[in-house]
C-alpha positions in Angstrom: 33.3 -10.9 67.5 34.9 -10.6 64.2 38.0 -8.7 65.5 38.4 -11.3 67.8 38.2 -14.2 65.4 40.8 -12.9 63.4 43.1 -12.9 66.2 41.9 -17.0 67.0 39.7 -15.8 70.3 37.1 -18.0 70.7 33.8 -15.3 71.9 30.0 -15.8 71.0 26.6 -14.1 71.3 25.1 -14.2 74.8 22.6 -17.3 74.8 19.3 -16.7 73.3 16.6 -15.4 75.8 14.0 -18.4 76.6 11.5 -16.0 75.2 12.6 -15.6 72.0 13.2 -19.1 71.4 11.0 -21.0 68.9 10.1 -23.6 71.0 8.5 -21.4 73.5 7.0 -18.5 71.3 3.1 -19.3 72.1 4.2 -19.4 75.9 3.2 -17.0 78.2 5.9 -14.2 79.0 6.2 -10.6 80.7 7.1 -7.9 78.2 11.1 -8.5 78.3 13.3 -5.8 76.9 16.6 -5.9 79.0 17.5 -9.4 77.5 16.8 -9.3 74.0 19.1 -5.9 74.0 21.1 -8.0 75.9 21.1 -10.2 73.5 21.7 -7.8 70.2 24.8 -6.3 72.2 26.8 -8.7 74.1 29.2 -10.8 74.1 30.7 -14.4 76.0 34.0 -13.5 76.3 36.4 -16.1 76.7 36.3 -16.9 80.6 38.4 -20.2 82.1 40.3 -21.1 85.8 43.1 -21.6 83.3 42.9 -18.3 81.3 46.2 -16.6 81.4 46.8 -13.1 82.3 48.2 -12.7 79.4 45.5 -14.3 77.2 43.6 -11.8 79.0 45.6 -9.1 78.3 45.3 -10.3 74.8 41.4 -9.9 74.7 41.5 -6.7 76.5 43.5 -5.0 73.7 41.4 -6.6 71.2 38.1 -5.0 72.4 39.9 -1.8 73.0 41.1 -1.7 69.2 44.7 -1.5 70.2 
């Protein structure tokens, strides 16, 4: 997210699982694994109708460390 940044690309974590949230920590819930390691690895990418194939290009290269 930090490479990105520097190059003014707009990314952020996943949203926080409803499980892990504050507001529903005494609620009932399965034993969830995929979505908080979902959560610790990924990333929103920048994704629009509008996005340019070049402005994807741009993101690609980023993420590839080019």
């Amino acid at each position: 997210m930090q490479d990105l940044a520097k190059e003014k690309v707009q990314a952020r974590p996943l949203w926080q699982p409803l499980h892990s949230q504050a507001i529903f920590k005494k609620s009932f819930s399965y034993k969830i694994e995929v979505s908080t390691k979902l959560y610790d690895m990924a990333l929103s990418l920048p994704s629009s109708v509008g996005l340019l194939a070049k402005e994807q290009d741009k993101v690609i290269s980023i993420i590839k460390g080019n």
